[in-house]
C-alpha positions as CSV (number, residue, x, y, z in Angstrom):
1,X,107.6,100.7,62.8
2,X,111.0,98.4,63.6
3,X,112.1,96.5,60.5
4,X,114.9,94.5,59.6
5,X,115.8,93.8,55.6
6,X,117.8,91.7,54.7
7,X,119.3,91.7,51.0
8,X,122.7,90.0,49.3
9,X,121.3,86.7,49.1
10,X,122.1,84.9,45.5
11,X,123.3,81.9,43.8
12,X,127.4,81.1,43.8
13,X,129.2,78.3,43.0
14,X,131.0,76.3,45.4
15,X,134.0,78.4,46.7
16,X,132.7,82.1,46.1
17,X,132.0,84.6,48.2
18,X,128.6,86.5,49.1
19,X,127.6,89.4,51.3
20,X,124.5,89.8,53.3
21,X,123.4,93.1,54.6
22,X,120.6,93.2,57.5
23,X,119.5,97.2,57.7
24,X,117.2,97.8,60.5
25,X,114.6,101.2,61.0
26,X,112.9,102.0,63.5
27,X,115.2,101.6,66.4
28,X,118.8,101.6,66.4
29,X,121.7,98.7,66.5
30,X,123.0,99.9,69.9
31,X,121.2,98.4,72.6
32,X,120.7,95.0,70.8
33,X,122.4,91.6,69.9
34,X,122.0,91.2,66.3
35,X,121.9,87.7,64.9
36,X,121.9,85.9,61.8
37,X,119.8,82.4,61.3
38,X,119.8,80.2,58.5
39,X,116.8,77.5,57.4
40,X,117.9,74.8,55.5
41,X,114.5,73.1,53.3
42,X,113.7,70.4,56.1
43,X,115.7,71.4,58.5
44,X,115.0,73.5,61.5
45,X,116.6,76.7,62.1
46,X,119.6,76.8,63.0
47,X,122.2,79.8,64.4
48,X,125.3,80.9,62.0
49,X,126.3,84.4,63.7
50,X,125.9,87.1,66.6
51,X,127.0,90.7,67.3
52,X,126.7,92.5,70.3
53,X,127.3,96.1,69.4
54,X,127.8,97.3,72.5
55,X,130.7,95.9,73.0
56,X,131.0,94.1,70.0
57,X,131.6,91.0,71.1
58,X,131.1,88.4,68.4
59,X,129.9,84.5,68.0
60,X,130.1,81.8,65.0
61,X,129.1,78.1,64.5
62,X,131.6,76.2,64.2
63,X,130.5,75.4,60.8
64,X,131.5,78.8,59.5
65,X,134.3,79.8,61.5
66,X,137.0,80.7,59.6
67,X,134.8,81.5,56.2
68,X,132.1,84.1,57.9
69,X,132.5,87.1,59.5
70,X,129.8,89.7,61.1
71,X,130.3,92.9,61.0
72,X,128.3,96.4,61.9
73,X,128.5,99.8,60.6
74,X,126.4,101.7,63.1
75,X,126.3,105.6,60.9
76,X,124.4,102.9,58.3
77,X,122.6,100.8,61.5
78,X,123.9,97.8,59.1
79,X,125.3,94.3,60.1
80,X,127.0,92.8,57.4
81,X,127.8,89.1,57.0
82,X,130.7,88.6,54.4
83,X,130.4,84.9,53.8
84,X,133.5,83.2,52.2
85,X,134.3,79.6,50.5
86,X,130.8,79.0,50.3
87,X,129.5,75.3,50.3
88,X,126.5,73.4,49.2
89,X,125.5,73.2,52.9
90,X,125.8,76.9,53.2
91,X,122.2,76.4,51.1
92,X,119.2,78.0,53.0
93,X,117.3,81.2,53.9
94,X,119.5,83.5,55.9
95,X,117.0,85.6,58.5
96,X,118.4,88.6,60.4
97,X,117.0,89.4,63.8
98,X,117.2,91.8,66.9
99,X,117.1,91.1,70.3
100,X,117.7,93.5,73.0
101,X,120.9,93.6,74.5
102,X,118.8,93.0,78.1
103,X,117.4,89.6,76.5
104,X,120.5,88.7,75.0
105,X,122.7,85.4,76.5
106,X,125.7,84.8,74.6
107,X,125.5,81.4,73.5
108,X,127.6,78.7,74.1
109,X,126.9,76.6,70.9
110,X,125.7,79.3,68.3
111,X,123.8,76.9,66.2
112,X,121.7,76.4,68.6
113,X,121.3,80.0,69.3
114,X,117.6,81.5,70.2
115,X,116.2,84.5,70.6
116,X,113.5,85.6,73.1
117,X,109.7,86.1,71.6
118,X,110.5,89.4,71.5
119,X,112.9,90.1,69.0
120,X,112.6,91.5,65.9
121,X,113.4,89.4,62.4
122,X,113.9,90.3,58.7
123,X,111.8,88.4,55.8
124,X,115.2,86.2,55.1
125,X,117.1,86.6,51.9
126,X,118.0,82.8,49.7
127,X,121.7,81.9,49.5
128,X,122.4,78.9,46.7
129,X,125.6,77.6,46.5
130,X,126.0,75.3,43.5
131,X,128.6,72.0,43.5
């Protein structure tokens, strides 16, 4: 069975620092665009980050640039998203998800960022970041 978990997810103050981990099983980082999503309580889903891994080529929202950054570690088939000077509106679910490398179009606005019906996606992990 293909799973993603995702786990890091916590409450910080303003200005501090979290890491997310997305481990998949079941299939392997290689061939697929890995992508993180956050939902925000009434808000749709939006994009935050992507990693190809083949060549990996990487992607932010404009709203994290600078303070995020993916990462991979394929021996642990493990993307890592080291999130830095967290705000309030960093607040929302953080989902993981896999697309396959085929299905993949690198995005020109990653908040907007989909992925096609057939990707794989984590349960999501909570971030709170406290003012």
């Amino acid at each position: 069975e293909r799973q993603l978990v995702e786990s890091g997810g916590g409450l910080v103050q303003a200005g501090g620092s979290l890491r997310l981990s997305c481990a998949a099983s079941g299939f392997r980082f290689d061939d697929y665009a890995i992508g993180w999503f956050r939902q925000a309580p009434g808000k749709e889903r939006e994009g935050v980050s992507c990693i190809t891994d083949s060549n990996g080529n990487t992607y932010y929202a404009d709203s994290v640039k600078g303070r995020f950054t993916i990462s991979s570690d394929n021996a642990k088939n493990t993307v890592y998203l080291q999130m830095n000077n967290l705000k309030p509106e960093d607040t929302a679910v953080y989902y993981c998800a896999a697309v396959s490398i085929i299905f993949f179009d690198p995005p020109t606005d990653v908040r907007d960022m989909h992925f096609s019906p057939g990707a794989y996606w984590g349960q999501g992990t909570q971030v709170t970041v406290s003012s």
